[in-house]
PyMOL Python script that loads the backbone (N, CA, C, O; Angstrom):
from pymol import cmd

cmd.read_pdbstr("""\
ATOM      1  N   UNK A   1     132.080  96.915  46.106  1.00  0.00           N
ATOM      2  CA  UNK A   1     131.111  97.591  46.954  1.00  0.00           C
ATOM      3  C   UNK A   1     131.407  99.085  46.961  1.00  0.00           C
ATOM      4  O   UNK A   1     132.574  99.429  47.150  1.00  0.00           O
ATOM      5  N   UNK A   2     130.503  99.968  46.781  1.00  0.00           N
ATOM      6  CA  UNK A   2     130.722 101.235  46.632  1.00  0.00           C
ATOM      7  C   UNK A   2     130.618 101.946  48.237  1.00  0.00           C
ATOM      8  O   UNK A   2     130.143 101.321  49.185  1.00  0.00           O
ATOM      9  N   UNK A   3     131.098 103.216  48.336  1.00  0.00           N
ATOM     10  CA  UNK A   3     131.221 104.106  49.908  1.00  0.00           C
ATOM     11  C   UNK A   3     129.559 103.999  49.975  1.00  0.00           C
ATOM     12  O   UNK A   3     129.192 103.707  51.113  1.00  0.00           O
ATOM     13  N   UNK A   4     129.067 104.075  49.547  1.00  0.00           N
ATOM     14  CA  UNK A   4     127.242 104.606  49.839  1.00  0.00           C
ATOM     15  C   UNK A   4     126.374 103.065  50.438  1.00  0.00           C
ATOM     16  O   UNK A   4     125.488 103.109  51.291  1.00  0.00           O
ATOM     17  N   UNK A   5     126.870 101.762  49.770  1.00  0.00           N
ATOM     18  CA  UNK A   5     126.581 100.673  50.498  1.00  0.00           C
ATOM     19  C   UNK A   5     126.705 100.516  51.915  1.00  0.00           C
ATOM     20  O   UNK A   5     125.917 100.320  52.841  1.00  0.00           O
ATOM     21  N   UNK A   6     128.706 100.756  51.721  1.00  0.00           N
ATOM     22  CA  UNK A   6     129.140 100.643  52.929  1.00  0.00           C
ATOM     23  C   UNK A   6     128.604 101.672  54.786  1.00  0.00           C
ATOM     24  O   UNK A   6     128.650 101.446  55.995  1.00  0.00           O
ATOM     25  N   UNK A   7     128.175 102.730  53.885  1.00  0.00           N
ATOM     26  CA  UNK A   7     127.691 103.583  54.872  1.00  0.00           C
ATOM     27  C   UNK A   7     126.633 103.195  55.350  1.00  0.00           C
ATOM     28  O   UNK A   7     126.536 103.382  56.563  1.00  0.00           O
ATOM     29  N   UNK A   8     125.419 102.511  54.640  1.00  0.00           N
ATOM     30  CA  UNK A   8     123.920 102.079  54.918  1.00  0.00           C
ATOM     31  C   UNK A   8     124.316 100.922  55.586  1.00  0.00           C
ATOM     32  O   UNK A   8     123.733 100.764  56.658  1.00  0.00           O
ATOM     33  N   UNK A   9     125.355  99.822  55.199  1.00  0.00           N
ATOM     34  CA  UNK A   9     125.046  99.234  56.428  1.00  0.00           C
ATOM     35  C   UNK A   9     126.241  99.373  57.942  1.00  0.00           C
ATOM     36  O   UNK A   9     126.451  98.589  58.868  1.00  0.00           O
ATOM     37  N   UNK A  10     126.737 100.549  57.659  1.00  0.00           N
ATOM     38  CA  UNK A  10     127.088 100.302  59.508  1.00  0.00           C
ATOM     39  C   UNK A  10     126.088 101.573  59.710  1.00  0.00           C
ATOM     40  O   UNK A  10     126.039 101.676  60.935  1.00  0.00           O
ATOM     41  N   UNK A  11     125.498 102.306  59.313  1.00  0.00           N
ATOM     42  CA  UNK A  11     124.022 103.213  59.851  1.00  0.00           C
ATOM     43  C   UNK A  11     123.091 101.814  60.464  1.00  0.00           C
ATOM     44  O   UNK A  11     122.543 101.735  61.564  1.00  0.00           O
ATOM     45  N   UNK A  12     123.121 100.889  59.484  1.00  0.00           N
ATOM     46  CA  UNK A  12     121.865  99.528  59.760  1.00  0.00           C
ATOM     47  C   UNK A  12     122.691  98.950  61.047  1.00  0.00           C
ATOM     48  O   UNK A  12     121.935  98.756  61.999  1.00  0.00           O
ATOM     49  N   UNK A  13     124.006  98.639  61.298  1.00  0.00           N
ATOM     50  CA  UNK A  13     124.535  98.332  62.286  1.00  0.00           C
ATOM     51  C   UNK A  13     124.317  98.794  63.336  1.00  0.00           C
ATOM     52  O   UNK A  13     123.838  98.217  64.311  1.00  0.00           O
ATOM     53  N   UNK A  14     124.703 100.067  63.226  1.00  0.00           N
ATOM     54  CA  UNK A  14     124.631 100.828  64.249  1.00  0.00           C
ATOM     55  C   UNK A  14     123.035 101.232  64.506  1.00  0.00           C
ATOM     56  O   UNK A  14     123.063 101.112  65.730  1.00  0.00           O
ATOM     57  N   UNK A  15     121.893 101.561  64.265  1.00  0.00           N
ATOM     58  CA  UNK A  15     120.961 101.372  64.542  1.00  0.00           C
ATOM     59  C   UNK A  15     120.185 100.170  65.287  1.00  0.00           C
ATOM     60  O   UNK A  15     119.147 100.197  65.947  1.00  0.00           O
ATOM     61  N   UNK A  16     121.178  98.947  64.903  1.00  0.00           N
ATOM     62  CA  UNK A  16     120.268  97.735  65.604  1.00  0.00           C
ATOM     63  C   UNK A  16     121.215  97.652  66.847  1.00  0.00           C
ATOM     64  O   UNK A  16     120.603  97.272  67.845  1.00  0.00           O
ATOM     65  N   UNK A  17     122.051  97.812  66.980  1.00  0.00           N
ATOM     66  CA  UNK A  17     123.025  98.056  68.024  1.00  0.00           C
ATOM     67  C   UNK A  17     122.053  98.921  69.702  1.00  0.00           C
ATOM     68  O   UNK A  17     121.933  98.649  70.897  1.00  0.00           O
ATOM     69  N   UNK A  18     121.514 100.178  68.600  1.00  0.00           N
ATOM     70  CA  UNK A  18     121.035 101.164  69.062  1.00  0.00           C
ATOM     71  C   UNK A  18     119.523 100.989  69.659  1.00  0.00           C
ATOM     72  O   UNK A  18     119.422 101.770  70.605  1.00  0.00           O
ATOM     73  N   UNK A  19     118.680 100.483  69.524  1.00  0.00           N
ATOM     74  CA  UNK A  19     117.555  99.624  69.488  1.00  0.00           C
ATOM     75  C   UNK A  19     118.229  98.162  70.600  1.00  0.00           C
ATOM     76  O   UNK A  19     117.983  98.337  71.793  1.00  0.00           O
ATOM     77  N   UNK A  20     118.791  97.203  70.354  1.00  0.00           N
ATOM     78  CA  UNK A  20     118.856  96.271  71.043  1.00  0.00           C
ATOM     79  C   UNK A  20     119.674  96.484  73.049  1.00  0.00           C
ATOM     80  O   UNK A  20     119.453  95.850  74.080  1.00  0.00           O
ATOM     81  N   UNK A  21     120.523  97.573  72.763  1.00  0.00           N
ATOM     82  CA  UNK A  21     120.723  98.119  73.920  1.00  0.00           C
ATOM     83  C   UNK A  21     118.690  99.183  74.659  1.00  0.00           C
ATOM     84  O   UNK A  21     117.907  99.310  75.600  1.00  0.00           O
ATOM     85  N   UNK A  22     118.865  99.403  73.872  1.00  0.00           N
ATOM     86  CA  UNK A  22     117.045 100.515  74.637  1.00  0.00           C
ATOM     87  C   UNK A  22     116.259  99.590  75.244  1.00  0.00           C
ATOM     88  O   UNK A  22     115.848  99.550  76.404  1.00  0.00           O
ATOM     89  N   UNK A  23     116.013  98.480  73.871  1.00  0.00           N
ATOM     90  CA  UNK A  23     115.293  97.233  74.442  1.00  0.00           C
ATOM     91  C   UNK A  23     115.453  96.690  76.028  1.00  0.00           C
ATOM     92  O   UNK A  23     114.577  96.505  76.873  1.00  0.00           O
ATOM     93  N   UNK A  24     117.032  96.493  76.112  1.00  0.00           N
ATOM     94  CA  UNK A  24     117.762  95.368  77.282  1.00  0.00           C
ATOM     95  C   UNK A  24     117.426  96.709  78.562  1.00  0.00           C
ATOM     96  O   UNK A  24     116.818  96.650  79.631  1.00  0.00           O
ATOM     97  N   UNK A  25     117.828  97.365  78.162  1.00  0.00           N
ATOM     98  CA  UNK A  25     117.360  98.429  79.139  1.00  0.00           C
ATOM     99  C   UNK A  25     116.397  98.967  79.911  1.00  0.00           C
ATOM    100  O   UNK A  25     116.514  99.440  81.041  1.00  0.00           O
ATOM    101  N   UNK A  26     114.978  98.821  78.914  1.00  0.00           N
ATOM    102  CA  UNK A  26     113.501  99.039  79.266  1.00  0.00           C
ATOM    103  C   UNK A  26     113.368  97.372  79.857  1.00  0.00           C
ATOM    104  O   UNK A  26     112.660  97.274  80.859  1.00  0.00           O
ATOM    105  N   UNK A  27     113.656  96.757  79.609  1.00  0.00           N
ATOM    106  CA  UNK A  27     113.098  95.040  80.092  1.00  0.00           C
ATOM    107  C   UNK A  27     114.369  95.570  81.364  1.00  0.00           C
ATOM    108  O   UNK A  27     114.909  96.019  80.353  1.00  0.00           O
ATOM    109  N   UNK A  28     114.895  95.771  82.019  1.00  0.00           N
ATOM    110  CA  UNK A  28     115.617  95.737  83.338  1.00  0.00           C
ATOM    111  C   UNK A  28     114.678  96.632  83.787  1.00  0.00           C
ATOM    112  O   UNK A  28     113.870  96.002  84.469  1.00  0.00           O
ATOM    113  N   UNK A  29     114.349  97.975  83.727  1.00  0.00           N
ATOM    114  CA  UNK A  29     113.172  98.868  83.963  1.00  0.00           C
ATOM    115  C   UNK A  29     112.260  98.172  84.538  1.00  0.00           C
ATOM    116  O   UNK A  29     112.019  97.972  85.729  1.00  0.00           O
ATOM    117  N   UNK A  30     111.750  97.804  83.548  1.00  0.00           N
ATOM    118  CA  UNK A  30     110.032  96.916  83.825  1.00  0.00           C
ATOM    119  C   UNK A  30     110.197  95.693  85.015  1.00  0.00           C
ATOM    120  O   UNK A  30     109.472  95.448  85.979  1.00  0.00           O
ATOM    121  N   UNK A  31     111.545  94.981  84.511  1.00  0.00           N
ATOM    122  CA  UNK A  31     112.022  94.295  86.004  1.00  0.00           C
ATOM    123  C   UNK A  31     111.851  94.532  87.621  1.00  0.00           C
ATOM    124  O   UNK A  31     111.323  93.958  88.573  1.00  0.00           O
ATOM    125  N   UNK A  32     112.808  96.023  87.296  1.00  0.00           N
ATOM    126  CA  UNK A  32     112.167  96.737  88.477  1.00  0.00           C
ATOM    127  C   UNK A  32     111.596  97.057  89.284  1.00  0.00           C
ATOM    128  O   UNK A  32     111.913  97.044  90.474  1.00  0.00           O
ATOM    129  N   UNK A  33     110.494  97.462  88.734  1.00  0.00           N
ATOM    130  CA  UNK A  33     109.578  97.819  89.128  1.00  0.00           C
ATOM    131  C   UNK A  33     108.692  96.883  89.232  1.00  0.00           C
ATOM    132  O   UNK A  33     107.697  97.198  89.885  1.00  0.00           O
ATOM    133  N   UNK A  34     108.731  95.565  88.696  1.00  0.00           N
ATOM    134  CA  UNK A  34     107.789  94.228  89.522  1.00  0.00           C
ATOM    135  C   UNK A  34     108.383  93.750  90.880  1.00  0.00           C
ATOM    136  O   UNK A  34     107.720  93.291  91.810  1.00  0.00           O
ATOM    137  N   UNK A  35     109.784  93.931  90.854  1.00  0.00           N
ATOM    138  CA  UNK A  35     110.311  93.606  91.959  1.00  0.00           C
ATOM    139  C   UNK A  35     109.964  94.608  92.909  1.00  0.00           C
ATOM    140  O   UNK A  35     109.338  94.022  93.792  1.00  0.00           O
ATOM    141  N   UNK A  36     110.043  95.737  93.161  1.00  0.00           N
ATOM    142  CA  UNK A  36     109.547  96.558  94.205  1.00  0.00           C
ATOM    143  C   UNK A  36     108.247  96.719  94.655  1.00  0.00           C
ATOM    144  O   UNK A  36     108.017  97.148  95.785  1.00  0.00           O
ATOM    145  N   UNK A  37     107.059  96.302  93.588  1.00  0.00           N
ATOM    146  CA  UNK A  37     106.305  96.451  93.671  1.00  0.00           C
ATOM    147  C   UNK A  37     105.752  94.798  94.444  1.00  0.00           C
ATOM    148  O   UNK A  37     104.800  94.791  95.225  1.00  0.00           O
ATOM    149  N   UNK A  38     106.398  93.688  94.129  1.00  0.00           N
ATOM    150  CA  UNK A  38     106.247  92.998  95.025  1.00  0.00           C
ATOM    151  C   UNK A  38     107.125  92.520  96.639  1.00  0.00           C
ATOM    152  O   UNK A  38     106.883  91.658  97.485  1.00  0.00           O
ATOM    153  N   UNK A  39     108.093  93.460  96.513  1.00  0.00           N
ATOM    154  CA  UNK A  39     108.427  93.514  97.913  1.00  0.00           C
ATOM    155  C   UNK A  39     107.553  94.639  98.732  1.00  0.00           C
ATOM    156  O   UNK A  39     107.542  94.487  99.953  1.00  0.00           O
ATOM    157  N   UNK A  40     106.741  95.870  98.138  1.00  0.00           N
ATOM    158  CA  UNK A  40     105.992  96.446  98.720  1.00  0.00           C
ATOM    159  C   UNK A  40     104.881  95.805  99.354  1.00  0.00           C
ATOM    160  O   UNK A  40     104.555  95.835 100.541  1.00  0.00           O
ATOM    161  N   UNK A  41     104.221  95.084  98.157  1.00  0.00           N
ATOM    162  CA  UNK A  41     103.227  93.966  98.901  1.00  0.00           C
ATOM    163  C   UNK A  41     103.599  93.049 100.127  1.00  0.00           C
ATOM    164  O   UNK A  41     102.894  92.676 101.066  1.00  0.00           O
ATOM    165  N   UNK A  42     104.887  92.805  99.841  1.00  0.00           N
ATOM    166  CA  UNK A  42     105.272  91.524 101.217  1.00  0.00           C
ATOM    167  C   UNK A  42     105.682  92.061 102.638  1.00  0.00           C
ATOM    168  O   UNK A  42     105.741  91.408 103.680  1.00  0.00           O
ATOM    169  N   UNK A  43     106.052  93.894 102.380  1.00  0.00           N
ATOM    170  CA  UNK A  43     106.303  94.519 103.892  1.00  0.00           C
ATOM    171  C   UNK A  43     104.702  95.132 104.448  1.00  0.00           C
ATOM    172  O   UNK A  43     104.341  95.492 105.569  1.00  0.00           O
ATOM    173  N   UNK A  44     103.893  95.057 103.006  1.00  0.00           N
ATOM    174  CA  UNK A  44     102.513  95.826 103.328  1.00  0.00           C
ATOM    175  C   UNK A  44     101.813  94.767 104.245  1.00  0.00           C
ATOM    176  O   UNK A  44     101.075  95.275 105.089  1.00  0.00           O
ATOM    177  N   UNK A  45     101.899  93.257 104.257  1.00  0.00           N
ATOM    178  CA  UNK A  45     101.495  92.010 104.694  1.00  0.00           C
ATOM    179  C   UNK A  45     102.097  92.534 105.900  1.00  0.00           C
ATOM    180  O   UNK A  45     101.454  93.368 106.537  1.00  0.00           O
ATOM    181  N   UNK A  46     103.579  92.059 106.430  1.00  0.00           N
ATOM    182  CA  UNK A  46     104.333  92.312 107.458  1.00  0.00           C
ATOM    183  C   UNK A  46     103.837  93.634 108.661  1.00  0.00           C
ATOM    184  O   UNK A  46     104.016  93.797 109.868  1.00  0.00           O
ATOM    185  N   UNK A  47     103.289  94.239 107.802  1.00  0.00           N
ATOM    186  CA  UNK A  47     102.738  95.466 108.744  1.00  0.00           C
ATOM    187  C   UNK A  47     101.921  95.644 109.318  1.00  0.00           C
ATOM    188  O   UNK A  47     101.816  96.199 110.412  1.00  0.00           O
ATOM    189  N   UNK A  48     100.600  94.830 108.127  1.00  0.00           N
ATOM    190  CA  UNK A  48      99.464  94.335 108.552  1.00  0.00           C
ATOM    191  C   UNK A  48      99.643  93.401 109.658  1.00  0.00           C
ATOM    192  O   UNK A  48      99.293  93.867 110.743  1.00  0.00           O
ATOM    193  N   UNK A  49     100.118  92.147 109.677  1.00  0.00           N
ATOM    194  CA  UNK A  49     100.688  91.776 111.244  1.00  0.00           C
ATOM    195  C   UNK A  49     100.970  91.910 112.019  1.00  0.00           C
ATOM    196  O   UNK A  49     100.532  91.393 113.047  1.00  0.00           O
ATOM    197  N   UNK A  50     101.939  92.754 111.907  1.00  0.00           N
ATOM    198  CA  UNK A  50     102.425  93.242 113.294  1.00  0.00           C
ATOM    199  C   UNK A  50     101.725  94.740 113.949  1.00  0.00           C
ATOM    200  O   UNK A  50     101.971  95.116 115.095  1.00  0.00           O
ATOM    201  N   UNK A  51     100.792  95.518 112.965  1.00  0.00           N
ATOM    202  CA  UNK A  51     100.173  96.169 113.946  1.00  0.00           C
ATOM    203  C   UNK A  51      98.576  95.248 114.727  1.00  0.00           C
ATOM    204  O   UNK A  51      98.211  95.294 115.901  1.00  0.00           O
ATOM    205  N   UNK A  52      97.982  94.559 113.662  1.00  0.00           N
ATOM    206  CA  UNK A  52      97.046  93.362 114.507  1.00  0.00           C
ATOM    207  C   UNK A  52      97.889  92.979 115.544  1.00  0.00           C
ATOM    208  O   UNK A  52      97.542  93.608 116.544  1.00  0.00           O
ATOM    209  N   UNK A  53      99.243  91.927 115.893  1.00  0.00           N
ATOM    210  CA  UNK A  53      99.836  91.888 117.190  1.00  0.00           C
ATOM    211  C   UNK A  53      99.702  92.713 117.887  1.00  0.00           C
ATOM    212  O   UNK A  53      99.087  92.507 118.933  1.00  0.00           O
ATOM    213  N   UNK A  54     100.274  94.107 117.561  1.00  0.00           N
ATOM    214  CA  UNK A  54     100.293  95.266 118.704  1.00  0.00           C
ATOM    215  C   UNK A  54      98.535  95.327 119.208  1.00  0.00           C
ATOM    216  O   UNK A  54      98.303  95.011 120.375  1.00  0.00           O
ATOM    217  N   UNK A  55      97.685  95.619 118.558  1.00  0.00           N
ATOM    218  CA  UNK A  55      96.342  95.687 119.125  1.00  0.00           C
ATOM    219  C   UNK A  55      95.796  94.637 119.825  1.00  0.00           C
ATOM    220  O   UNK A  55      94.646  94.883 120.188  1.00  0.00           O
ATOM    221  N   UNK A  56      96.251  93.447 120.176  1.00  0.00           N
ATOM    222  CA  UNK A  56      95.631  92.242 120.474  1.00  0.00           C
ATOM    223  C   UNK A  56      97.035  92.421 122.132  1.00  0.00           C
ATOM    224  O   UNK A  56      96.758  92.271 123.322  1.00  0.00           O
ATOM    225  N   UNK A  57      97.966  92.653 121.722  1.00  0.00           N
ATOM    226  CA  UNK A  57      98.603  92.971 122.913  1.00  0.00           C
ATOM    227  C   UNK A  57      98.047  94.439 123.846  1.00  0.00           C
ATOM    228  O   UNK A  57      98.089  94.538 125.072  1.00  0.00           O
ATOM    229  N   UNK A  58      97.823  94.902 123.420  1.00  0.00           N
ATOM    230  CA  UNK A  58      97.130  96.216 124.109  1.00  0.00           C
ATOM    231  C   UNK A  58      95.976  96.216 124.586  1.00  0.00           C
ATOM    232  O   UNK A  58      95.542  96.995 125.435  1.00  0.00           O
ATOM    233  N   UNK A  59      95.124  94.884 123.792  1.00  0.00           N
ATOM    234  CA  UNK A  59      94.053  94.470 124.409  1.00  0.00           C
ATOM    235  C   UNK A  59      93.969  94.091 125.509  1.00  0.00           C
ATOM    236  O   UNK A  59      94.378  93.012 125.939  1.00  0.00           O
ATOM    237  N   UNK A  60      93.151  95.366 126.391  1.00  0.00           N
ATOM    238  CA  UNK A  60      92.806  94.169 127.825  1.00  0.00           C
ATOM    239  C   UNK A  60      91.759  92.860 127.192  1.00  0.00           C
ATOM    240  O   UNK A  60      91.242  92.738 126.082  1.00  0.00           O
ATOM    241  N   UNK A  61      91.699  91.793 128.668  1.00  0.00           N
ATOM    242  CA  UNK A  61      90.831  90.854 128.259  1.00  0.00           C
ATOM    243  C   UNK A  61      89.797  90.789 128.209  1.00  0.00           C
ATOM    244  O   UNK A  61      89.354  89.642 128.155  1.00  0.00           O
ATOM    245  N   UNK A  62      88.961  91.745 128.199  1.00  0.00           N
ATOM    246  CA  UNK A  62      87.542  92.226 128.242  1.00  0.00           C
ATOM    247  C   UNK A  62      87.434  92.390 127.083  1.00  0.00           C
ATOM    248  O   UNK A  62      86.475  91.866 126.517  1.00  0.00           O
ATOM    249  N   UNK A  63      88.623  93.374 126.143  1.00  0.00           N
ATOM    250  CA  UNK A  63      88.549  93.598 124.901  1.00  0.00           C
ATOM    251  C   UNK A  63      89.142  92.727 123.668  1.00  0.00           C
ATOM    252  O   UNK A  63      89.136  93.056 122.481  1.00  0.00           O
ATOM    253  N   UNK A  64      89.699  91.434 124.286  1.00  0.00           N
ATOM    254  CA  UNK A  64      90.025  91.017 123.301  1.00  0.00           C
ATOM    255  C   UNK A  64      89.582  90.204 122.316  1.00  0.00           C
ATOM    256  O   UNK A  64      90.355  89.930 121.398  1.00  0.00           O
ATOM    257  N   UNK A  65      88.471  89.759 122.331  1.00  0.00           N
ATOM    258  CA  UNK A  65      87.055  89.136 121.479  1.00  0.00           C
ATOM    259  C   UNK A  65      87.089  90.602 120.504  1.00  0.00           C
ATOM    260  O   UNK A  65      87.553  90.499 119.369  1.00  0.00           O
ATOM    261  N   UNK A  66      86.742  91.531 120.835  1.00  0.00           N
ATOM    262  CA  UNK A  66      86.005  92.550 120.274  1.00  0.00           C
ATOM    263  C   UNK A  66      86.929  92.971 119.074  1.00  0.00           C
ATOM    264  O   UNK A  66      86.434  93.430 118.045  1.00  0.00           O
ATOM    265  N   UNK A  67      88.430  92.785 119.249  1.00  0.00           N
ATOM    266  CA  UNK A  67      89.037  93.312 118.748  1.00  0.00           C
ATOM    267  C   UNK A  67      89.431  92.847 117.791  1.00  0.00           C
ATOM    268  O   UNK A  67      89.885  93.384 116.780  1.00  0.00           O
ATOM    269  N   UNK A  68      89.155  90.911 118.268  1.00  0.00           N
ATOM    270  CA  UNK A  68      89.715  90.252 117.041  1.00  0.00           C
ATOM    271  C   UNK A  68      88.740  90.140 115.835  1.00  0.00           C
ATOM    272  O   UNK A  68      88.958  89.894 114.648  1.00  0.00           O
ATOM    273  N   UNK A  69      87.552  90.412 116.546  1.00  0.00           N
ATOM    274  CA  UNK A  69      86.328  90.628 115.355  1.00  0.00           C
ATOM    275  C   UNK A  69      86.477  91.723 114.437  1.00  0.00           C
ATOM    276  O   UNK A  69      86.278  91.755 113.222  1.00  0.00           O
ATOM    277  N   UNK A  70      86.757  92.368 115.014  1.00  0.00           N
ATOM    278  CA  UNK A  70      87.277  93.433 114.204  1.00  0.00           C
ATOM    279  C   UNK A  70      88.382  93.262 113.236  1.00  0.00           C
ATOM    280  O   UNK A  70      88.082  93.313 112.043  1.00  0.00           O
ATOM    281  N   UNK A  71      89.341  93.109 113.497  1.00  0.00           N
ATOM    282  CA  UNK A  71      90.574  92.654 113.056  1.00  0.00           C
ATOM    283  C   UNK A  71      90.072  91.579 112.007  1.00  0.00           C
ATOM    284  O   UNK A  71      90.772  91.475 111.000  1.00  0.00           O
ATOM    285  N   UNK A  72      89.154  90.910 112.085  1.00  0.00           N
ATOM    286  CA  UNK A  72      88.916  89.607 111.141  1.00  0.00           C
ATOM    287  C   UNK A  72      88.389  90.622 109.737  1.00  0.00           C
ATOM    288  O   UNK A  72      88.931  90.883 108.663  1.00  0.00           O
ATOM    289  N   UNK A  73      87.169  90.990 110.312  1.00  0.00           N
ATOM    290  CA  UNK A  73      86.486  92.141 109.386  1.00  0.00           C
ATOM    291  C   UNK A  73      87.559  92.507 108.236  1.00  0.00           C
ATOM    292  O   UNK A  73      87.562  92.226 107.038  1.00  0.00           O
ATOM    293  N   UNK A  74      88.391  93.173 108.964  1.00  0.00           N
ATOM    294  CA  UNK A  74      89.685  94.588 108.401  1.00  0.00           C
ATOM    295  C   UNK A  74      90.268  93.621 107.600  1.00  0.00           C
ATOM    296  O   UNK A  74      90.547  94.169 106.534  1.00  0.00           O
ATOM    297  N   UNK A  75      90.655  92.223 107.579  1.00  0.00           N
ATOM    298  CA  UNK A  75      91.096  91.531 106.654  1.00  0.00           C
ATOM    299  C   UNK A  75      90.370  90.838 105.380  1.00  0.00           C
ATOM    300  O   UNK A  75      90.733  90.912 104.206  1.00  0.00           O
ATOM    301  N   UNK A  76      89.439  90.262 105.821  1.00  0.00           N
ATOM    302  CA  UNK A  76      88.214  90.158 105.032  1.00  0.00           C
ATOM    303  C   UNK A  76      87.992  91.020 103.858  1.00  0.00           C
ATOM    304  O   UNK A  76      88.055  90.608 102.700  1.00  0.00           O
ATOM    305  N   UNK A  77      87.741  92.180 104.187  1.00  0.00           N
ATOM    306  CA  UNK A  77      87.453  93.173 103.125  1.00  0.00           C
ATOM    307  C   UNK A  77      88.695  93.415 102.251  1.00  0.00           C
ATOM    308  O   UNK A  77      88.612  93.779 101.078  1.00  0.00           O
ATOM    309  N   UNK A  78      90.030  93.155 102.998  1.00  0.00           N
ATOM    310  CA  UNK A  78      91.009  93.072 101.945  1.00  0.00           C
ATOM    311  C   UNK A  78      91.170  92.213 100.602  1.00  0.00           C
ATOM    312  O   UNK A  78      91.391  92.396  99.405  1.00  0.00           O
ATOM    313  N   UNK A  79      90.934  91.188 101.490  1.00  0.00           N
ATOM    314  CA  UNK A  79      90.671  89.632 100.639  1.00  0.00           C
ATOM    315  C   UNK A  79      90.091  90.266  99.103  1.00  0.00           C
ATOM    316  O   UNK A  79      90.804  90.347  98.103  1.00  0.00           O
ATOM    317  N   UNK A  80      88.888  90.615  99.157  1.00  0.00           N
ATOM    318  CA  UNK A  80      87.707  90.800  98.633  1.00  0.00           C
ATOM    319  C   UNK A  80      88.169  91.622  97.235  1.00  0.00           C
ATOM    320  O   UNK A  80      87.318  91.995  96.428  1.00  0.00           O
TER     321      UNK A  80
END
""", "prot")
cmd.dss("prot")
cmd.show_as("cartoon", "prot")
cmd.util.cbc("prot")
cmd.orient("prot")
């Protein structure tokens, strides 16, 4: 085997080396960011709840029909 073989393949080594680390790297990335992006959704839910609670507690009882209609609405259109 001559020096000029030997060089092409640890360049080929070292290139797939080089590539298979970027790869593992961008796929933890992309991981990421599904994970945050679905814990954002699950505190965005959580919030949505608990400020409907707070308004239905603040509701006097005169207002509290009115409010939950409302409140139904405001979810509804989320759905959608």
């Amino acid at each position: 085997m001559s020096y000029e073989v030997l060089y092409y393949l640890m360049a080929l080594a070292f290139g797939a080396g080089g590539a298979y680390v970027l790869l593992k790297q961008s796929r933890k990335d992309v991981n990421g960011v599904g994970r945050k992006l679905n814990d954002e959704l699950a505190r965005s839910a959580t919030r949505h709840h608990n400020v409907s609670l707070a308004l239905m507690l603040l509701a006097g009882d005169e207002h509290r029909e009115k409010v939950s209609e409302l409140l139904k609405e405001s979810h509804e259109e989320q759905g959608e």
